[in-house]
N, C-alpha and C positions, 0 to 999 in steps of 0.2 A: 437578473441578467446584466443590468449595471453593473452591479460588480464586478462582474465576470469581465466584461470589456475593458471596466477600466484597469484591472487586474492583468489585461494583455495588452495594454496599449503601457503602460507605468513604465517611463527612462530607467527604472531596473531591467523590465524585461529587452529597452530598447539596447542597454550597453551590455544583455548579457547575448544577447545574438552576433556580438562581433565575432568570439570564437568560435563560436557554429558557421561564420562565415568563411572565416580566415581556414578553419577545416577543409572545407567543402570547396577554396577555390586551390587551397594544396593537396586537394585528392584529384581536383580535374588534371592538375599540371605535372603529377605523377603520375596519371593515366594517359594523358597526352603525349609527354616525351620517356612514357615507356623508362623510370625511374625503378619501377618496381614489379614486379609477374603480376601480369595482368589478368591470369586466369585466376589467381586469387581476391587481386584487389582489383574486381572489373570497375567501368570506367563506369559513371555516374548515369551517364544513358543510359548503360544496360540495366542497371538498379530500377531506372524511370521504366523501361519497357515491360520490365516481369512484373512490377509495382500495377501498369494498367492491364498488363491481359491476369493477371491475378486477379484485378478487379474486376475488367469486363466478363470474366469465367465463374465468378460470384465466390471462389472457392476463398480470396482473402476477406471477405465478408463473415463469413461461414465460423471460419478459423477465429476472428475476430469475434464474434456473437459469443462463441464455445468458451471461450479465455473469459471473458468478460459475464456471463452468468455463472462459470465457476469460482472466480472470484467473488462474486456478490455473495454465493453462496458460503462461502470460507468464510469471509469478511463479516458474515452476517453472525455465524457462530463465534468467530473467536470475539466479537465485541461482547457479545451477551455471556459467554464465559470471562471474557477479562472483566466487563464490568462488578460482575459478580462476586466474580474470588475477591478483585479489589476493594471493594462494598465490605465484601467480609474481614477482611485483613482489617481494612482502617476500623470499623466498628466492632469488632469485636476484639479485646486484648487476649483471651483465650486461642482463638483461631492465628493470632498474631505470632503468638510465641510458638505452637505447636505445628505454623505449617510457613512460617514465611525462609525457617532457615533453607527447609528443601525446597519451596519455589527457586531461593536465589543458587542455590547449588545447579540445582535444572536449568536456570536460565542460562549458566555460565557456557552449558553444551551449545556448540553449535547448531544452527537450525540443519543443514544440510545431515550431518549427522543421525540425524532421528531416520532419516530414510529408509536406512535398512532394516531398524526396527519395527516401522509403521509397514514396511513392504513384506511383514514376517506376520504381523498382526493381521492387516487390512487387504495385502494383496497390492497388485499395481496397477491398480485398477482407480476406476474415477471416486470410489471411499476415501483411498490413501490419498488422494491429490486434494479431496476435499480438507481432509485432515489437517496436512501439511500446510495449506491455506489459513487454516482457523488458528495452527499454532504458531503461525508466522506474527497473526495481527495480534494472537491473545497478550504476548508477554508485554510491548508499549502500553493496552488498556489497559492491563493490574496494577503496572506500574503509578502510572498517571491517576487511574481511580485511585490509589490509596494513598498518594501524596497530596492531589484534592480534597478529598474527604478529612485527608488531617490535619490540613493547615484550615480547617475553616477555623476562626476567631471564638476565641473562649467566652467573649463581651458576650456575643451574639447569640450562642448557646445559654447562658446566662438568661438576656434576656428571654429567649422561649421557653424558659425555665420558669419564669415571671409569671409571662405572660398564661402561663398551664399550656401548655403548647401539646399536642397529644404526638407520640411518637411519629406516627405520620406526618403531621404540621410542622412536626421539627425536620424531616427526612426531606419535604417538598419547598417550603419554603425558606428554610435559613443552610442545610446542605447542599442543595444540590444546587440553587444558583454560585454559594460562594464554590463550589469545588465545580462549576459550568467550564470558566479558562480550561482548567487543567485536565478536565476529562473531555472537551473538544482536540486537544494536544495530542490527547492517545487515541481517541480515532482517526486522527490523521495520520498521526503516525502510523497504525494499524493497517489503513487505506494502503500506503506506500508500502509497507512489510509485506503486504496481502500480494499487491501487484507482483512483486518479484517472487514470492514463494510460488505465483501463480505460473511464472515460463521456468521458474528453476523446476517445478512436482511434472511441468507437461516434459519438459527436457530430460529427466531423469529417470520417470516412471514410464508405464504403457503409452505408446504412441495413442494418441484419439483425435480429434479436431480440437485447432491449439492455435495459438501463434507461436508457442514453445516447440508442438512438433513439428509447425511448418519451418520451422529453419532446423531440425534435426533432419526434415526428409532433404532438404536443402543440400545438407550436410551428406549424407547417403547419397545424392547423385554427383556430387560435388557441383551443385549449380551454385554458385557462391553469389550470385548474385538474388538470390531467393533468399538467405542466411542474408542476408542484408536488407533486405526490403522486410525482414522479421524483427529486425535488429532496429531498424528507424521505428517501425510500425510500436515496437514495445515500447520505444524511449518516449516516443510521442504522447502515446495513450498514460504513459508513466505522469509526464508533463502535465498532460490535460488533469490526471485526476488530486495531481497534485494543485494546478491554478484552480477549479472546482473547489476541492472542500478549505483553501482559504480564503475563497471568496464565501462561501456558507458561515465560516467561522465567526470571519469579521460583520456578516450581516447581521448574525446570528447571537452575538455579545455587542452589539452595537447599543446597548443598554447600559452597558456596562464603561464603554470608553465615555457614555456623557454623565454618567455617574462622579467620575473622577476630579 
């Protein structure tokens, strides 16, 4: 929890809140002296007013809770497939040659792209949005797994070599601490992939409870001031789950910076 605080208290996070300021006090003064339609760009109150009867109504809770377990869910599978494939790319030269060219062909496709195929496969339904989520986070894990896993040191291998190290004792203790940095990188990164595949699949597939449909139904009354309070609400939650897993990271290889 330390970390976390200190993590939002850091003169990074205090000099990067200037433009978030500077924003927000030339959106009130566009709103105030009516610079711009205001029925689009409503005035900062009315964002605050739909923001708390949203909340007192429980329905942005809701939509919040729905976004954030489908995530986890996404998230949860595309780590343990990225970690995987990536596992197997770096360890094995066979699976290396045979399947990294069309991983990298695949990855070139844009993620938005797959949508109509997975909405042919799976439906638009919460499978497909699951999906979409998993392939958002899989492709930074495989990545990072397999550039981990191969930059661990030849000494080091060596030694386990020495020592009779049993494939296991070699996999736990001389892999997976040295290739630790780089496969904490691709979960984080994953994390963040995860979050946006998660309002881009609610935005673009079946409406359901979202924070992605709440600013689509937004969008359909033209309350635009709802489409905004979805719009801070994702950036936010974006934020938070970003200061989280590099506070976990840094606590989490904190062995490793006293190492050096």
């Amino acid at each position: 929890m330390s970390a976390i605080t200190h993590a939002l208290t850091a003169p990074r996070l205090r000099r990067g809140l200037v433009l978030p300021i500077f924003l927000v006090v030339a959106w009130i003064v566009v709103c105030r002296y009516e610079l711009a339609n205001t029925r689009i760009l409503v005035p900062p109150l009315a964002v605050w007013e739909a923001a708390r009867g949203l909340h007192e109504s429980g329905e942005l809770w809701g939509h919040l809770r729905a976004s954030l377990l489908r995530d986890l869910l996404g998230l949860s599978l595309g780590v343990a497939a990225g970690t995987a494939v990536g596992g197997l790319l770096a360890l094995s030269r066979v699976a290396d040659r045979l399947l990294s060219p069309s991983f990298h062909a695949a990855k070139q496709v844009a993620l938005f792209a797959w949508i109509p195929l997975m909405s042919v496969w799976l439906g638009v339904g919460e499978e497909a949005k699951v999906a979409f989520i998993a392939l958002s986070a899989f492709y930074p894990v495989v990545v990072n797994t397999h550039e981990g896993v191969r930059s661990v040191a030849v000494e080091h291998l060596e030694v386990a070599r020495v020592l009779r190290f049993s494939r296991w004792q070699v996999l736990r203790k001389v892999v997976l601490p040295s290739a630790a940095p780089s496969l904490f990188a691709g979960v984080h990164q994953g994390l963040i992939y995860a979050w946006l595949g998660t309002i881009g699949a609610e935005y673009l597939l079946e409406p359901a409870p979202g924070v992605g449909s709440l600013m689509v139904d937004g969008r359909e009354r033209f309350a635009m001031d709802v489409v905004l309070v979805g719009l801070i609400v994702s950036g936010l939650v974006g934020f938070g789950l970003n200061a989280l897993a590099t506070a976990a990271e840094e606590r989490l290889l904190r062995w490793r910076v006293r190492g050096v």
